[in-house]
C-alpha positions as CSV (number, residue, x, y, z in Angstrom):
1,X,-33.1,8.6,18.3
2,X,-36.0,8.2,16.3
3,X,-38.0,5.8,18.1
4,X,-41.2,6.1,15.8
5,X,-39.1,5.8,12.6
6,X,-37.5,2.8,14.0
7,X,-40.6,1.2,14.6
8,X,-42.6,1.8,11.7
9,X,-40.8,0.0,8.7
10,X,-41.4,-3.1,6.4
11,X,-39.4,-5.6,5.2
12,X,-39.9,-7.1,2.0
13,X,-37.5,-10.3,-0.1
14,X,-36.9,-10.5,-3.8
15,X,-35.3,-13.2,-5.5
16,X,-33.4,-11.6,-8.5
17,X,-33.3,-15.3,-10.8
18,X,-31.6,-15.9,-13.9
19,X,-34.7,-16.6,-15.4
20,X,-38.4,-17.2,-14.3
21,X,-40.4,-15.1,-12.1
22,X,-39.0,-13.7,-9.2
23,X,-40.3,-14.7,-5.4
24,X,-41.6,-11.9,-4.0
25,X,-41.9,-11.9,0.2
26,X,-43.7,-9.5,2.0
27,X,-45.7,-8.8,5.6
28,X,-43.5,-11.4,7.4
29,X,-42.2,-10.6,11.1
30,X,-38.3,-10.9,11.3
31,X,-35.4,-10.6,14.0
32,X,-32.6,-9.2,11.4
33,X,-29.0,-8.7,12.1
34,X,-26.8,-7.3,9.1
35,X,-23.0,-6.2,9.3
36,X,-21.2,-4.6,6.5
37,X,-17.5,-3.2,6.2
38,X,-15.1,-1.6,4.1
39,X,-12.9,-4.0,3.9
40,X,-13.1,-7.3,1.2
41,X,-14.4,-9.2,3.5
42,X,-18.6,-10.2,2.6
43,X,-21.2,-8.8,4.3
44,X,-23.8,-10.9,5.5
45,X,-27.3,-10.5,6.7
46,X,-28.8,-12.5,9.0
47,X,-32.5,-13.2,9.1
48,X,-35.0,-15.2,11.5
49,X,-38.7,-15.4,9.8
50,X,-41.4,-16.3,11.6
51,X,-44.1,-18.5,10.1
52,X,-42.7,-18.3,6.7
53,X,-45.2,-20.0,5.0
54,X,-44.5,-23.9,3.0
55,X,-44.6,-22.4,-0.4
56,X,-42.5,-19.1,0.3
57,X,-39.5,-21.3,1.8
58,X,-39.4,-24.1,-1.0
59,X,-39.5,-21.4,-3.2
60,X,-36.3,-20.3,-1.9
61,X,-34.5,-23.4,-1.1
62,X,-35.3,-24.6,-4.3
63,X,-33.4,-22.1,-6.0
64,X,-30.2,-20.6,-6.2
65,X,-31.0,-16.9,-6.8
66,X,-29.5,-13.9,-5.7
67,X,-32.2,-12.7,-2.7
68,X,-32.4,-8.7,-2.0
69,X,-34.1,-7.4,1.1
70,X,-36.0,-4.0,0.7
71,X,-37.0,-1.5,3.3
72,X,-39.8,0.6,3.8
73,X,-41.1,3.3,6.4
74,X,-44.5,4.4,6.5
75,X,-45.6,5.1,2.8
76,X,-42.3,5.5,1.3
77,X,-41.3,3.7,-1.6
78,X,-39.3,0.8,-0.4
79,X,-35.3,1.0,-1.1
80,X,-33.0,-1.7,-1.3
81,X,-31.1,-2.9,1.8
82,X,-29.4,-5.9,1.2
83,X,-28.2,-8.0,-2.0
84,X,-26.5,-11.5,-1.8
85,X,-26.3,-15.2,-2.4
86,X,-28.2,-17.3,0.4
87,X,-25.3,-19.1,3.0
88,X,-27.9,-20.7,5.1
89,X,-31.5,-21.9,4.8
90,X,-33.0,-24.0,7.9
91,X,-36.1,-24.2,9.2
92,X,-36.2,-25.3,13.1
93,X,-39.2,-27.4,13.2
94,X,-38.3,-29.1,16.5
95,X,-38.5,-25.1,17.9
96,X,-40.8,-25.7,21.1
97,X,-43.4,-22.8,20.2
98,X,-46.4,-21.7,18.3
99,X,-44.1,-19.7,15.9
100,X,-41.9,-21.4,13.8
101,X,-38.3,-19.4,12.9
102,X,-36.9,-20.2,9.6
103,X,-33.2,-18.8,9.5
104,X,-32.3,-17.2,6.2
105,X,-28.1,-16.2,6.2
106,X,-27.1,-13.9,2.9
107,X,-24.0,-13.2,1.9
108,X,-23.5,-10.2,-0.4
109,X,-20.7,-11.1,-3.3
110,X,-20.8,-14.9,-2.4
111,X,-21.0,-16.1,-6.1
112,X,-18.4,-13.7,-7.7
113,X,-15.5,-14.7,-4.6
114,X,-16.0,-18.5,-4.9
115,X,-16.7,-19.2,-8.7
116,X,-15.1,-16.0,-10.2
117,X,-11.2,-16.6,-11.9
118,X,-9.3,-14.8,-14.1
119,X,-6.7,-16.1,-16.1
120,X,-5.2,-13.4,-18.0
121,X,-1.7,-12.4,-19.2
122,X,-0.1,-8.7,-20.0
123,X,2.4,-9.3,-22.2
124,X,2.8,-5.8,-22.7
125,X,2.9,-2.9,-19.8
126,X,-0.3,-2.6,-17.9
127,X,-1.4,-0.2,-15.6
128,X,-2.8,-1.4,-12.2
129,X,-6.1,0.2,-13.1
130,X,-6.9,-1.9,-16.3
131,X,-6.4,-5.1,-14.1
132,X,-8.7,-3.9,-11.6
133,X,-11.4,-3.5,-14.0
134,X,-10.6,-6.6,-15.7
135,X,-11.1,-8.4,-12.4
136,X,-14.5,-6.7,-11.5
137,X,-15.7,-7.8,-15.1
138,X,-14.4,-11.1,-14.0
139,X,-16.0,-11.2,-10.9
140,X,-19.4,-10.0,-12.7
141,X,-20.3,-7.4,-10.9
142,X,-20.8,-3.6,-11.4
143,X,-18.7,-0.7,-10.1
144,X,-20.3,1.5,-7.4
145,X,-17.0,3.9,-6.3
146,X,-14.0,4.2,-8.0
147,X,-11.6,6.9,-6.5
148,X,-10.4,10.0,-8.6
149,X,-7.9,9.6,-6.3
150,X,-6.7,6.5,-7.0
151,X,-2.5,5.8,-7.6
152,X,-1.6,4.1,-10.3
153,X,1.2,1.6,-11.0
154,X,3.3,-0.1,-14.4
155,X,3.4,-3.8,-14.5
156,X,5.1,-5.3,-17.3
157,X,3.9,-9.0,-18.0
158,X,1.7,-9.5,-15.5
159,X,-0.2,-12.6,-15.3
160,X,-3.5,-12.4,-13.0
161,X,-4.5,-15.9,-12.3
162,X,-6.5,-17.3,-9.5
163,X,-10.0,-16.2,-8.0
164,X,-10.5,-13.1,-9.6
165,X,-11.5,-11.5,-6.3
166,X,-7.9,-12.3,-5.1
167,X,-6.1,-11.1,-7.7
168,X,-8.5,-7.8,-7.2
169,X,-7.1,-7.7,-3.6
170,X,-3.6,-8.1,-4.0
171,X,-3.6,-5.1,-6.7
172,X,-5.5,-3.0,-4.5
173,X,-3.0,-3.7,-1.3
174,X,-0.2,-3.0,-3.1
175,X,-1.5,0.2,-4.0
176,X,-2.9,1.0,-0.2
177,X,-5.9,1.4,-1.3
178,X,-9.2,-0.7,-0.2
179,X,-11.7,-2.5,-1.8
180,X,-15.1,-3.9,-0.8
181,X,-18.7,-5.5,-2.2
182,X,-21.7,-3.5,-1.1
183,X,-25.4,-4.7,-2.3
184,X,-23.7,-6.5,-5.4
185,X,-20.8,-3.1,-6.5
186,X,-17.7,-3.3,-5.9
187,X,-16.3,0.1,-4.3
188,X,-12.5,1.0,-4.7
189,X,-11.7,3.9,-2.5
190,X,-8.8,5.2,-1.6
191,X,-7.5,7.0,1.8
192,X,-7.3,10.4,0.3
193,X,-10.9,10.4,-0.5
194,X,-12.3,13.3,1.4
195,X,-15.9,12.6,2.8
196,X,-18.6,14.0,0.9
197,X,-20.5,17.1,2.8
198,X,-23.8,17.0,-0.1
199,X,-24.4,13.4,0.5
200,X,-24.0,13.2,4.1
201,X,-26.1,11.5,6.8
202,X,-26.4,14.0,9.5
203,X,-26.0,12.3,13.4
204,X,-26.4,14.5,16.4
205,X,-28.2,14.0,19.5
206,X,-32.0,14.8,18.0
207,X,-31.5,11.3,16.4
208,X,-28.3,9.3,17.8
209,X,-26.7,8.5,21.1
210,X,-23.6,10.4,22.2
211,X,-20.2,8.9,20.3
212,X,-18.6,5.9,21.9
213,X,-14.8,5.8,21.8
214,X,-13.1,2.7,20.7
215,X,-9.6,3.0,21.4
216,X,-7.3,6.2,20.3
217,X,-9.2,6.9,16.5
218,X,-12.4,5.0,15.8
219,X,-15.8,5.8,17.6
220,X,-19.3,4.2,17.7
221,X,-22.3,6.5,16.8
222,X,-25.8,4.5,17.7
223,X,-29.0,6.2,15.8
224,X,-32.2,4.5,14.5
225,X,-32.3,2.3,11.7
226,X,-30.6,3.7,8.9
227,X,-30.7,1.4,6.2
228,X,-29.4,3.8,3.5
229,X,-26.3,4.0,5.2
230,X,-23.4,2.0,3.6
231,X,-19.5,2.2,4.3
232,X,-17.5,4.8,2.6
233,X,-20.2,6.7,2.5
234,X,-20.4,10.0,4.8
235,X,-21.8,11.2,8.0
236,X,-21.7,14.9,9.5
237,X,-21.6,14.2,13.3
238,X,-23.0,17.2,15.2
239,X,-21.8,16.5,19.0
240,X,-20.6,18.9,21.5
241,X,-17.7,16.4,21.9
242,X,-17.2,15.5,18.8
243,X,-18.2,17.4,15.1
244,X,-17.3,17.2,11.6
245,X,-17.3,15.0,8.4
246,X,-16.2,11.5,9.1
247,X,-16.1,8.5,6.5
248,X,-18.3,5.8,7.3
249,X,-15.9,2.2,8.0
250,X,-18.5,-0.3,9.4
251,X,-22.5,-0.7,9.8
252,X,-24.3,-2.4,12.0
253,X,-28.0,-3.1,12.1
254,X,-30.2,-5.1,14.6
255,X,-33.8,-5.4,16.2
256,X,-36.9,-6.4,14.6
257,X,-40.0,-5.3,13.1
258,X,-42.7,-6.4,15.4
259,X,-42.2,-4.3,18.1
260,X,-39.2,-3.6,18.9
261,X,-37.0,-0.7,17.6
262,X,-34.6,-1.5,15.2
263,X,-30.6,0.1,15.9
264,X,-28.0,1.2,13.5
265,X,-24.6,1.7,14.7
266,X,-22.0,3.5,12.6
267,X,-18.4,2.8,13.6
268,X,-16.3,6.3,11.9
């Protein structure tokens, strides 16, 4: 793995408000823990922030503004990382130490699953593609994939009521295909999307660990921290055990950025 490009990164928060200025958060040390999937479950991003300063934290808990973390390495431009609603704000002043963690929890898509409804009815035939796309709008969020692929069914007076998200899911199940929310899009992929060799993120054992097996199909591939990695997007694994292009289902990222080297795993 890349120990050096693990190391040498920044982290950097940006409120994104409705209106206002935005907070802007920078040169703070963190212990960070961020999951996402494929599936419509939210990702969440878990932060500790050490000696976040009185003005920076009211600033945030004062406020109910989406919150995007960037990353940066060396003198790269930074690039965004995470996107989503804060969960969780605390900070644990009864910590017995010099430092003082303040626990920042994010969960991408929060707003658009718990306030989002639709409450729409078809009376004429409707293809299963229109009420997908009525329920992102619904859900107020942009599209980031939409499969080519994608099967297609007639309804005939369909009424889509309920949390808009929901309705979103149900549509997509009885299609088989999958839908999640990554940094704020909602991807709709489908499982005869074929992974994309242009695009992909190249793992092999001059920056990754060997595969780990989990079970009969799925394997874990450890590398540094990969931020730009998301799932569905594509890896090209370059093993002696184990080669070829692979569609990314979870990510997992973990360490810190004072001195320890940050991990990316990749479940495929």
């Amino acid at each position: 793995m890349d120990e050096k490009k693990s190391l040498d990164f920044n982290l950097s928060i940006k409120t994104e408000p409705k209106s206002g200025e935005p907070v802007e958060i920078s040169r703070f040390d963190t212990d960070f823990d961020v999951i996402k999937t494929n599936t419509p479950e939210n990702n969440k991003a878990s932060l500790v922030i050490w000696n976040l300063d009185d003005t920076s934290y009211q600033a945030l808990a004062e406020k109910n503004d989406k919150v995007c973390i960037y990353v940066s390495f060396g003198d790269e431009d930074a690039a965004l990382f995470f996107r989503g609603n804060i969960n969780k704000l605390v900070r644990r002043a009864d910590f017995k130490s010099a430092d003082v963690p303040v626990i920042l929890e994010l969960t991408d898509g929060k707003e658009a699953y718990t306030t989002a409804y639709i409450n729409k009815s078809y009376r004429d035939k409707v293809t299963s593609t229109v009420i997908i796309k009525d329920c992102i709008s619904q859900m107020g969020l942009s599209t980031g994939t939409f499969s080519a692929n994608l099967p297609e069914r007639i309804y005939y007076g369909y009424k889509a009521k309920g949390l808009a998200h929901k309705v979103l899911q149900d549509i997509c199940a009885a299609l088989g295909v999958t839908f999640s929310v990554q940094n704020g899009l909602v991807h709709i992929v489908s499982e005869n999307d074929e992974p994309v060799e242009e695009t992909a993120f190249t793992l092999n054992l001059e920056n990754s660990a060997r595969p780990r097996r989990l079970g009969t199909e799925e394997m874990v591939i450890r590398t540094g921290f990969a931020p730009q990695i998301i799932p569905n997007n594509s890896v090209k694994c370059d093993f002696a055990e184990f080669s070829g292009l692979r569609t990314v289902k979870i990510v997992h990222s973990f360490g810190n950025n004072h001195g320890r080297a940050a991990i990316t795993e990749i479940m495929i």
